[in-house]
LUMTIDREN-273731 format. One record per residue (C-alpha): residue number from 1; residue in three letters; x, y, z. Coordinates in steps of 0.25 Angstrom, whole numbers. Layout:
<pts>
  seq  type   east  north     up
  NUM   ALA      X      Y      Z
...
</pts>
This chain:
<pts>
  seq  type   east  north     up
    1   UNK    -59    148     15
    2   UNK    -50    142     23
    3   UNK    -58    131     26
    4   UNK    -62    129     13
    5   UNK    -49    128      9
    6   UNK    -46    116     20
    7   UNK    -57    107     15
    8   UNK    -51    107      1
    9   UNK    -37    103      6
   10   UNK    -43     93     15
   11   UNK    -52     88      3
   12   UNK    -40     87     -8
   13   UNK    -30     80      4
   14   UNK    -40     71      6
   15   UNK    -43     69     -9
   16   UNK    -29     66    -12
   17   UNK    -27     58     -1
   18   UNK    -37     47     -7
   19   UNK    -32     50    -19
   20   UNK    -19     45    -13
   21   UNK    -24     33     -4
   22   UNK    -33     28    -14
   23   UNK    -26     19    -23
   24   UNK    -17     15    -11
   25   UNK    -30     10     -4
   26   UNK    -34      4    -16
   27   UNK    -21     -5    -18
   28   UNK    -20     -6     -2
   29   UNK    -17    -22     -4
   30   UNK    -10    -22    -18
   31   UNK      4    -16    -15
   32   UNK     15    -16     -6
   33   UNK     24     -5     -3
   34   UNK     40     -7      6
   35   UNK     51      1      6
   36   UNK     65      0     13
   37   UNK     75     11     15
   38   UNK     90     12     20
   39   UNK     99     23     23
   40   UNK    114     23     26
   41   UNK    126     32     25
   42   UNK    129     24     13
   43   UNK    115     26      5
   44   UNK    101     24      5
   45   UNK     90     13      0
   46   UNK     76     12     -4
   47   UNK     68     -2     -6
   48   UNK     53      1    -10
   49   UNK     45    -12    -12
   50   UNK     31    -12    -20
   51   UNK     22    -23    -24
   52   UNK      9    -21    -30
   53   UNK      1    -28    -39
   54   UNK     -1    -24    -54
   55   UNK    -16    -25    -62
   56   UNK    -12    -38    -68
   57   UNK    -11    -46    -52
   58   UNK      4    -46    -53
   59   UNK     12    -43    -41
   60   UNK     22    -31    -44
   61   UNK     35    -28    -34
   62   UNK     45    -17    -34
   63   UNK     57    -14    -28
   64   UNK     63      0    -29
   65   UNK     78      0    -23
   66   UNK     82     15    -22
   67   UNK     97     16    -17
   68   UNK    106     29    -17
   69   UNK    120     28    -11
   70   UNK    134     37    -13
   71   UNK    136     29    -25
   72   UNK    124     35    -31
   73   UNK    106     29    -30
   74   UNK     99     19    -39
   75   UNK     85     16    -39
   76   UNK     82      1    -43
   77   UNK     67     -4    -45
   78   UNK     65    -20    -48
   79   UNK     50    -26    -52
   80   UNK     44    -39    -49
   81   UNK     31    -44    -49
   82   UNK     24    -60    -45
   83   UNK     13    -64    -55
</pts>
């Protein structure tokens, strides 16, 4: 049983691992992924860069700036794309 048991957990990890990979293989050349971090006695920041393109062939960017500090956190995403 035991054995049995194992094959199906290696079976579902390996189906949800494609799963997972699959579209990441398929869009292998069409994105781009960065991020920056900092951390100090005074607070704390998070850059993430994406690009991508859309259906239509247009180049997308997006920075998301998370920032949290004694003062309080903001979150500030700005979008841009190239034609």
């Amino acid at each position: 049983m035991k054995t049995k048991f194992r094959g199906m957990a290696v079976s579902l990890a390996s189906a949800l691992t494609l799963l997972a990979v699959a579209p990441t293989a398929a869009n292998a050349d069409a994105g781009y992924d960065e991020a920056w971090t900092m951390a100090s006695s005074s607070g704390s920041s998070l850059h993430i860069r994406t690009a991508y393109v859309d259906a239509n062939g247009s180049v997308r960017f997006r920075d998301s700036y998370y920032e949290a500090g004694p003062s309080g956190a903001s979150v500030r995403h700005v979008k841009s794309w190239a034609k």
